[in-house]
N, C-alpha and C positions, 0 to 999 in steps of 0.2 A: 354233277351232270355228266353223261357219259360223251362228249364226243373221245373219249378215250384217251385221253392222255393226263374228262368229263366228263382226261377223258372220257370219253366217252363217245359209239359211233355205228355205222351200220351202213349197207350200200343198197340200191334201190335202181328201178327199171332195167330189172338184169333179168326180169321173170316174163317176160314179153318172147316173142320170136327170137331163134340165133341171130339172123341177119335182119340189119336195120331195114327201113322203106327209104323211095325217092317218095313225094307227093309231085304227083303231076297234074299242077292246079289248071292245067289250060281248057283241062275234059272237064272244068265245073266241080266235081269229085277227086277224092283222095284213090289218086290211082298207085298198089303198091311197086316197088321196083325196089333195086338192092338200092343202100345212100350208106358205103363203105367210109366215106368221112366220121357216119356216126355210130358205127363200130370202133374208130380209132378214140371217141370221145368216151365209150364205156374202157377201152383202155387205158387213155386217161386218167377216169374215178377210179377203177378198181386201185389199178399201180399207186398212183397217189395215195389211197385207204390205205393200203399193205403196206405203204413204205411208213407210215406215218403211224399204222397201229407196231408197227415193230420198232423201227428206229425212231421215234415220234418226232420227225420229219421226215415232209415240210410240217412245221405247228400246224399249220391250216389243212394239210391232208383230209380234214374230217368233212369237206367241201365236195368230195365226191360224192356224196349223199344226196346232195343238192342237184347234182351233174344230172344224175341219175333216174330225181325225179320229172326233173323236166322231161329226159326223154321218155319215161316210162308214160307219161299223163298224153305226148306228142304220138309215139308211136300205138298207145290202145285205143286213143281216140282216132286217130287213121281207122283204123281195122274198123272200127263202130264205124264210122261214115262210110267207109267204102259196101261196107256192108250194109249198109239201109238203101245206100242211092241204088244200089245192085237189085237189090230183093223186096224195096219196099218196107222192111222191117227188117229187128233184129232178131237172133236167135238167141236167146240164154242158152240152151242147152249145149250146142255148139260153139259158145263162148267159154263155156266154163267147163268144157269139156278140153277145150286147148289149155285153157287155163292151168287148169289139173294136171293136165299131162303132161305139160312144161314144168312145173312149178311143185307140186308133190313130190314125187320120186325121191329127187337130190336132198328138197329139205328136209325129208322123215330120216333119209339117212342118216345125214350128218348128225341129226339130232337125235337119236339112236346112236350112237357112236360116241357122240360126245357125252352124250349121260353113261354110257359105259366107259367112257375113259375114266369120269371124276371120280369116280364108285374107285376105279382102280388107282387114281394118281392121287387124288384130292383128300383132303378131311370129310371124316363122316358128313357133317353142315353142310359144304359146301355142294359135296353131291346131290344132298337131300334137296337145295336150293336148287343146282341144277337140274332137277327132274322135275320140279314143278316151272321150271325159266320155261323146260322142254314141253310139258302138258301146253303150256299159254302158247305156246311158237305154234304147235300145231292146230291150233285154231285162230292163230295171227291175230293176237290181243297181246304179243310181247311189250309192247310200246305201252301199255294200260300199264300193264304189270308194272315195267320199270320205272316210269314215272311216280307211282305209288311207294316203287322200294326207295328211291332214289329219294322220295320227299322226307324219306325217313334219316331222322341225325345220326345214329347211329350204325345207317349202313353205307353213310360216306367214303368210309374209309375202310371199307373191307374190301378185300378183293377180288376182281371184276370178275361176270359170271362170265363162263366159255360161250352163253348162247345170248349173252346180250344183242349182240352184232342181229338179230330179228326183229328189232325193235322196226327197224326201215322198212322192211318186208311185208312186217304188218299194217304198218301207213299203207304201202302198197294196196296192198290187196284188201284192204275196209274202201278204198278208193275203186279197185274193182268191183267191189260186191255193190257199191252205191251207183256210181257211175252209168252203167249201161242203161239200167232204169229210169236216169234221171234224163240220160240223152233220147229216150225213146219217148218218154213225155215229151221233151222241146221239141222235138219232131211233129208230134203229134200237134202242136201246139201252133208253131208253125206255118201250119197247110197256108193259111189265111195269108202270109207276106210271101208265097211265089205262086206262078203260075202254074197250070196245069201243064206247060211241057216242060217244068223246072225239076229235077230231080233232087240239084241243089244250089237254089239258086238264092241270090241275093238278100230277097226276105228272110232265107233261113238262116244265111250266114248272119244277118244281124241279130237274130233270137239270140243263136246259140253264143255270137259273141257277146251280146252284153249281159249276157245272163253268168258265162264264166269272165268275164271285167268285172260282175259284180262280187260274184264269188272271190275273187283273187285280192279283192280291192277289200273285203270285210276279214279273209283270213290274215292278208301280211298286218292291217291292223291290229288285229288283236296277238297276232304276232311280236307286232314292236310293244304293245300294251304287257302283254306277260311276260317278255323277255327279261323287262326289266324289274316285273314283281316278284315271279317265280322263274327265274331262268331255268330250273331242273323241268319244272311242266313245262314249260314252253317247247324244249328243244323235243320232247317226247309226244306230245300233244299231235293227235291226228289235224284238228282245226288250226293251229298254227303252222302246219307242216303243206295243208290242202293246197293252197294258194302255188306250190311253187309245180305241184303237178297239173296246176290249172294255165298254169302258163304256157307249159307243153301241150294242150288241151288246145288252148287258144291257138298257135298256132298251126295247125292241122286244121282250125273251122276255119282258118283263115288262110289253107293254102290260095284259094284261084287269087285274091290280092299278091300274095308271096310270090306267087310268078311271074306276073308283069316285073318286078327287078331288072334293072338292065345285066346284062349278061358280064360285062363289065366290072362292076363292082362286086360281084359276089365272092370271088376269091379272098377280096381286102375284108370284106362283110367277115368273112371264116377266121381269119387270123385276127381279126379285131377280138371275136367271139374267144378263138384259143388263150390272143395275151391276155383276156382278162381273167378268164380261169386259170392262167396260169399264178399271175397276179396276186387272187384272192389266197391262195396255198403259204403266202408270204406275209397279206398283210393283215391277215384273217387269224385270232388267236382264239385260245377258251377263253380269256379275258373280254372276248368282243360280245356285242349284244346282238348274240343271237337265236332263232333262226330272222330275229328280227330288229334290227336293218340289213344285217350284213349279208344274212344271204343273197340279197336281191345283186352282192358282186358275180359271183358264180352261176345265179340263177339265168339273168341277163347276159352272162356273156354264156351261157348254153343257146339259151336263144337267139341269139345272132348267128351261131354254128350250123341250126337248126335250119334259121333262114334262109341262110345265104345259098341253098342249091333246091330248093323246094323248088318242084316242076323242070329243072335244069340236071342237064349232065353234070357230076363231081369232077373237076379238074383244080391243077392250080394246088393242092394242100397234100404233098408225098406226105409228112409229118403225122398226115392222119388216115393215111390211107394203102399204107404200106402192111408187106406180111407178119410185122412182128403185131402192130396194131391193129391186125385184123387177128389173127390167132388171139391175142388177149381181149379179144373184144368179143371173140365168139365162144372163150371159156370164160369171161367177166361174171355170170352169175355164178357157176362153181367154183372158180378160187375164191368167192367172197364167201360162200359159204363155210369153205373148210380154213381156209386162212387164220380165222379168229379165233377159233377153236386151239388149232395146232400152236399160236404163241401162245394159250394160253394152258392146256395140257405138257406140254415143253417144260416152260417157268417152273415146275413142280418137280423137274428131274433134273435140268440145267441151267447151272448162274448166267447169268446174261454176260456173256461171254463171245469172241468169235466163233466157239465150236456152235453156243445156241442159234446162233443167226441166223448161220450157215444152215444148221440142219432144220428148222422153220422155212425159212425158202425153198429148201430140195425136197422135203415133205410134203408141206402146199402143193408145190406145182407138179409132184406126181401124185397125190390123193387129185386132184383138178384133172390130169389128163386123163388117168384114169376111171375116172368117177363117169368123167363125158364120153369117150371112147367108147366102153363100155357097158355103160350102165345109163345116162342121161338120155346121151345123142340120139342108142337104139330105140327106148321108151319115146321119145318124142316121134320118131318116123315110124310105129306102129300103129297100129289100129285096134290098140288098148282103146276101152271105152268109145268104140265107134259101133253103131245100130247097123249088126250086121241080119239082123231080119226083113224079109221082107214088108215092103211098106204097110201092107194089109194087119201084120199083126206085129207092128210097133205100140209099145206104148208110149203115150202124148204125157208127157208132164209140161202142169204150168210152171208159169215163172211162180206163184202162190208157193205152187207145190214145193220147188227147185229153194224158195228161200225159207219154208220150213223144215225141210229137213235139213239144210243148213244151219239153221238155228239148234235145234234137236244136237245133232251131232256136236256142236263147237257145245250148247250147254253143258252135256253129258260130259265133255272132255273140262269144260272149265269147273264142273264141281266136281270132280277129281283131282285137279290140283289145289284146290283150297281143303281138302281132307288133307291133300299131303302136306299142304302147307300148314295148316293147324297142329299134324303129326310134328312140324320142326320147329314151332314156335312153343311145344311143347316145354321143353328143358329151360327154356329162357328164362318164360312164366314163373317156374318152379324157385330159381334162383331170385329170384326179385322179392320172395320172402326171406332169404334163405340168413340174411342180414340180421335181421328182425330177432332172429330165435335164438342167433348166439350173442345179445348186447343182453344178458343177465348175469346175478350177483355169481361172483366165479369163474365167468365163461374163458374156455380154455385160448391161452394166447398161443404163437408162433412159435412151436419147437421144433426142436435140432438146430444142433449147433452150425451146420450148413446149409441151410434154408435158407428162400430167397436173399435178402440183403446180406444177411450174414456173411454166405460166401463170399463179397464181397468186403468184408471186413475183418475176416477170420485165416489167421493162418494156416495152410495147412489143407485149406477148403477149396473145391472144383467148382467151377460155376453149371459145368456139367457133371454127373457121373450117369453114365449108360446103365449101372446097375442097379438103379433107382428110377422109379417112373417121375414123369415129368406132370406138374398140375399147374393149372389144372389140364386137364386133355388136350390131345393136339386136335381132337374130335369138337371141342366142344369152348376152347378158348375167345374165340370169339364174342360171347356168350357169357362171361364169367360176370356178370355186374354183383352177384349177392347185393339186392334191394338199393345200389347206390342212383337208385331213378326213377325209384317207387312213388317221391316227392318232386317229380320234374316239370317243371311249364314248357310244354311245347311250344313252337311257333306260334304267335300271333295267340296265345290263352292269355291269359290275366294272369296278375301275381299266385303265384305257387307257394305254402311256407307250412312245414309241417313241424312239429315238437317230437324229438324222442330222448331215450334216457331218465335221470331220476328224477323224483317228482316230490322229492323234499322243498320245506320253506326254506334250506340252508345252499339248496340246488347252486353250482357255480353256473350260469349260464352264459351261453357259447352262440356263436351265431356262424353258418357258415355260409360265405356270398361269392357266386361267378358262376361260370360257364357247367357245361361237361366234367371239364378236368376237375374243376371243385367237388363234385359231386362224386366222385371217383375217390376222393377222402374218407368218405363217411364210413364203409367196410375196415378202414382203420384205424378211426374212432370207435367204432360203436364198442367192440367189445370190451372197451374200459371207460364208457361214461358211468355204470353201477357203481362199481368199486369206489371211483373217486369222485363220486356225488356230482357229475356236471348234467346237464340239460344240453341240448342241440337244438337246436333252428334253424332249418334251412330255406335259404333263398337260392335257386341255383333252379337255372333255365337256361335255354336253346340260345348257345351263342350271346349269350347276356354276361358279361365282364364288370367287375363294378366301379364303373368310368364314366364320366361325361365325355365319352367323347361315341360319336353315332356311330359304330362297325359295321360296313359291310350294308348301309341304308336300312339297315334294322333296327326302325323306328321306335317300334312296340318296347323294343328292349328300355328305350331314355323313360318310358312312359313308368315300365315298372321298376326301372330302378329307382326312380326318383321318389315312388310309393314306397320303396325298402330303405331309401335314406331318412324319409319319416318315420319311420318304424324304429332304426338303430337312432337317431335322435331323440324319441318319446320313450323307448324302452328300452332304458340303458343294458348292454351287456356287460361281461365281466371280460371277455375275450371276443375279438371278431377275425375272422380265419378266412384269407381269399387267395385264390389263385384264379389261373385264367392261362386259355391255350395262348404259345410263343407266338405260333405262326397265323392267328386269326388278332390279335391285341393290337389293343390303341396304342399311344402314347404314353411317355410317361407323367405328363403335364394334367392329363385327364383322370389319372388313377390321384393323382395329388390333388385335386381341385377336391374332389369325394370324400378322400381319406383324411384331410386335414379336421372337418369339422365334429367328425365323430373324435376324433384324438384328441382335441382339445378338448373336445365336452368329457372325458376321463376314460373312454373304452381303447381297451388295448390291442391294437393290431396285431396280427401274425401274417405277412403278406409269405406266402410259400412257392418258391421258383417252381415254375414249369418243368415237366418232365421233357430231356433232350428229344427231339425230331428222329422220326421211325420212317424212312423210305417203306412201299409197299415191298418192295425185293428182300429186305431183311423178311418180312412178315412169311412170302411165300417160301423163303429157303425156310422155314419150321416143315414143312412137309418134304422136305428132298430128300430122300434117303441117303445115310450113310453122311450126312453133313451138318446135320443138324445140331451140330459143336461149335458151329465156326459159323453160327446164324446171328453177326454183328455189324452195326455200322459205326463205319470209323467218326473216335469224338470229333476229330475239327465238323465235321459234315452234320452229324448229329447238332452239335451248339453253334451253329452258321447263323440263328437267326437269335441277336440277341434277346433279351426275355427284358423289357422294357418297367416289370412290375417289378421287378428286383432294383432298379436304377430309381425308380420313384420312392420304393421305399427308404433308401439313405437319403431324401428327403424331405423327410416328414419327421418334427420329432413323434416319438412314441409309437412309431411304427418299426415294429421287428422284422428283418429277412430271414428266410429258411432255407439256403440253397440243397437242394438237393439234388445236384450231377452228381457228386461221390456215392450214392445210393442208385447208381443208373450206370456211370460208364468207370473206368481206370483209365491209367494213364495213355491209353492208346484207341481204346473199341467203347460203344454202349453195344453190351449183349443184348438178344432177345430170350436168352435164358440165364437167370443168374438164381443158382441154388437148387438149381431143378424147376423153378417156377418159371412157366411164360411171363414175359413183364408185360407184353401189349397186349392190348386185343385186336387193335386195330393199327390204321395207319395215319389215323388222327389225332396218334398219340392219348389214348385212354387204356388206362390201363389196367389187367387185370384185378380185379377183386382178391383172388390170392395174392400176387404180388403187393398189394397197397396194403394188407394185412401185416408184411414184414414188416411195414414203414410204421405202423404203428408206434412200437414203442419211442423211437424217434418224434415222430410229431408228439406223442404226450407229455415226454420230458420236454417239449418246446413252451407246449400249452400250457404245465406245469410252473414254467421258471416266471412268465408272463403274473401267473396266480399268485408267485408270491408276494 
């Protein structure tokens, strides 16, 4: 999940007006005024986000999100009340005309900009990724998008898109598109609980509040419901996300209570609000369950901030109401924009270094000043998109009208990125045979004497040479599975198990069981099961290790391994072959529970160590120019997390280890190229298909010695 460190992350109520509202509940209505306090609270989020997406602190940084939606749901629903008790009704067009005017400009920019950056900085993929991130942003369905990508195992651990950071933006604004509509019904709905000289009176503030109590009260549950099923949907999920802009919502229907506050405590009310958002940035991690419970620390102490000057003067709180916190609160929606972008276009040219830092901070905050100065600020105080015709020959669109071409527009624009995205899903596809075609009699094995692993074991040999191209592509590595997943159980599917190789009665047959990483084996298997008469079996599914012991509350997994302990029990093999990622593994007590009773009943183990730990920063130096020699992470850091299936197998009698770090790091570094070959594809340590081709011969004489 992205809070971005999941991380993964994105800032919210920053598309609203520059300067915040007072409500001054005493007129009955949301009367607007500046409320300079919560200018200092989009300072706050932004600063917090930016400090946390670069130096990833504070850990809880990703809280600004939260900050954000509250005020966003607080300050549009002001505008909608003040506007109906004014006018008697609302204006769509006039709504979404500000909307627009605020809110487009800067975002088409960046997004434009940032898909020309990756095209320039990035791998072919990753750009391609980025243009369709950018299709979805411009019609604020990011958060769909990412959710979708993110559910995906395989895009875990690849590297974050430059436009993720929209995901919040489009919660935003599906909130807008819903919203107004839904406030003009309650209204409507209404008339019946106030009088005829109530504008907004009592009856209506109870419509509108229990109707968003109830709202608030069915999203955080289901909120806390999926955070702990699917934490990646949850944090992305419009419906899980609703509730904390409903809170903002709530208090604005419920400024004239808000005002009666004694005058007294609202200063204590503001700092209570501040320490507790300060608070949640510390005790708030990506290990927490959220957006639910934990948001509700940050979301609540927004709304105390929020509270505590509704209808009243802002005194009492310099902290949030000074010039650095009004400056950053009045350019809080364009540094957020450009911010995530710039670390992440950066990373592709500079190591994470003091010089990156530095030049990420002084690039943000002059693309932000300039961006608004210039080009924001002026488009918002124009009279772009205002009916400069006289009233006689204006044209009336309805709201009907207003929300289908709305629809039109965002469709048009969203099957356009699923062409482009079919266009990138293309090569993948192709490669997932590609396995298949080279496991026949003769198929050609790994030459040159310096090819992948080799160079690591061959005197004489580079792990780089510049005059040699690198495979597989820096374009296209990512991507390299050749068919190791062709046979894979997704999430929550039923047992997975497919048969390849030879199909003799004298067949040696092989069984291979675990996660990803196992499954990453089979391209250096397959091209010598023919030759040497073996058969293949595979069990190997999503985060499935072959352990009693539950990972990660991933139930489904005990259910079919315990169907594949039946299987290796009633149909004996000749050899069984597991490995399982370092950094997701049980214990070693659970791989031993498992493996003892196939080993007695006569099958031969080959438990094969894990491949050392890839930071994502090793992954991105592959694209830095002029460095990409020196694209390694040091072994103590790589081997930090010990690999537990190696420890159970001395264990177990009859069960063999295969360590293979000397095929990954030397005495000092694990490269991300050894021999010319990329070895990762990710940073979830899966490796590529070329690379695990080198390992071949090695795993065969392993499997080999077992056979005799």
């Amino acid at each position: 999940m992205c809070r971005l460190s999941a991380g993964l992350v994105g800032v919210c109520g920053l598309s609203v007006e520059p300067r915040a509202v007072r409500i001054d509940g005493r007129q009955g209505y949301p009367s607007l005024h500046v409320r300079m306090d919560l200018q200092g609270m989009r300072a706050f989020a932004v600063l917090t986000v930016f400090s946390q997406h670069l130096f990833d602190w504070p850990r809880g940084g990703f809280v600004g999100v939260d900050v954000f939606f509250v005020l966003s749901g607080f300050f549009i629903t002001a505008l909608l009340i003040k506007q109906h008790t004014t006018t008697g009704s609302i204006s769509f067009a006039d709504f979404y005309r500000r909307r627009v005017r605020r809110i487009i400009p800067s975002a088409v920019l960046v997004v434009v900009a940032t898909v020309a950056g990756s095209y320039l900085l990035l791998t072919e993929t990753r750009a391609k990724a980025a243009l369709v991130d950018g299709l979805w942003a411009t019609v604020f369905a990011s958060n769909w998008r990412f959710e979708r990508v993110g559910s995906d195992y395989f895009a875990e651990g690849q590297p974050k898109s430059p436009l993720l950071h929209y995901w919040s933006l489009s919660i935003e604004e599906q909130f807008y598109f819903v919203w107004p509509l839904a406030l003009l019904a309650l209204f409507a709905l209404s008339r019946r609980g106030s009088t005829p000289s109530e504008t907004y009176g009592r009856g209506r503030q109870r419509w509108l509040a229990g109707f968003m109590v109830t709202v608030c009260s069915l999203s955080f549950a289901l909120a806390c419901f999926q955070s702990y099923l699917d934490p990646n949907g949850a944090y992305f999920s419009t419906f899980t996300r609703v509730w904390e802009l409903g809170v903002g919502a709530l208090l604005a229907i419920c400024a004239p209570l808000l005002s009666r506050l004694p005058d007294g405590i609202r200063p204590l009310l503001s700092y209570i609000g501040l320490g507790g958002a300060v608070l949640s940035l510390f005790v708030i991690t990506d290990d927490s369950m959220f957006p639910g419970p934990w948001a509700a620390l940050p979301v609540l102490s927004t709304a105390l901030v929020i509270a505590a000057f509704v209808g009243a003067e802002v005194r009492g709180v310099p902290h949030l109401t000074n010039r650095v916190a009004e400056y950053f609160g009045d350019h809080s929606y364009t540094l957020y924009l450009w911010h995530w972008p710039v670390i992440i276009l950066l990373a592709a040219v500079l190591p994470p270094a003091w010089p990156y830092y530095v030049t990420v901070v002084g690039v943000s905050l002059t693309l932000t000043h300039l961006t608004y100065r210039f080009y924001e600020d002026p488009i918002r105080r124009s009279n772009w998109l205002e009916n400069v015709l006289p009233p006689s020959r204006r044209i009336r669109i309805s709201p009907k009208q207003w929300t289908a071409a709305g629809v039109l527009i965002a469709a048009t624009i969203a099957a356009s990125a699923v062409v482009v995205e079919t266009d990138l899903n293309a090569h993948s596809q192709d490669d997932q045979e590609l396995v298949m075609t080279l496991a026949a009699p003769g198929a050609a094995h790994e030459s040159g004497q310096c090819a992948g692993v080799a160079a690591l074991r061959t005197e004489g040999c580079a792990l780089f040479d510049p005059a040699k191209p690198v495979t597989p592509s820096i374009d296209y590595f990512a991507h390299d599975g050749q068919g190791a997943f062709k046979c894979f159980r997704e999430q929550g599917e039923s047992l997975q198990s497919c048969t390849y190789g030879f199909e003799g009665p004298d067949a040696k047959r092989i069984a291979v069981i675990g996660d990803s990483h196992a499954a990453m084996l089979l391209p250096a298997l397959s091209p010598y099961l023919i030759e040497n008469r073996w058969t293949i079996t595979t069990f190997v599914g999503y985060g499935c290790q072959w352990t009693s012991t539950i990972l990660n509350g991933n139930a489904d997994c005990s259910e079919v391994m315990a169907q594949t302990q039946q299987k290796l029990l009633a149909d004996k093999f000749d050899v069984v072959l597991t490995t399982a990622s370092r950094e997701h593994a049980g214990d070693a007590d659970g791989y031993e529970e498992v493996w003892r009773p196939v080993a007695e009943a006569g099958t031969k183990i080959l438990a094969v160590g894990d491949v050392p730990g890839v930071p994502e920063e090793t992954l991105n130096c592959l694209t830095r120019v002029g460095v990409i020699r020196n694209c390694a992470t040091p072994r103590d850091e790589a081997l930090a997390t010990p690999d537990p299936l190696l420890i159970a197998a001395a264990k177990v009698p009859g069960v063999t280890a295969l360590d293979l770090t000397s095929s990954f790091c030397d005495a000092d570094k694990c490269p991300a190229i050894i021999g010319n070959h990329i070895v990762y594809q990710d940073a979830d340590g899966h490796m590529t298909a070329t690379y695990a081709k080198s390992l071949g011969p090695q795993l065969v004489d392993a499997v080999k010695a077992l056979l005799r």
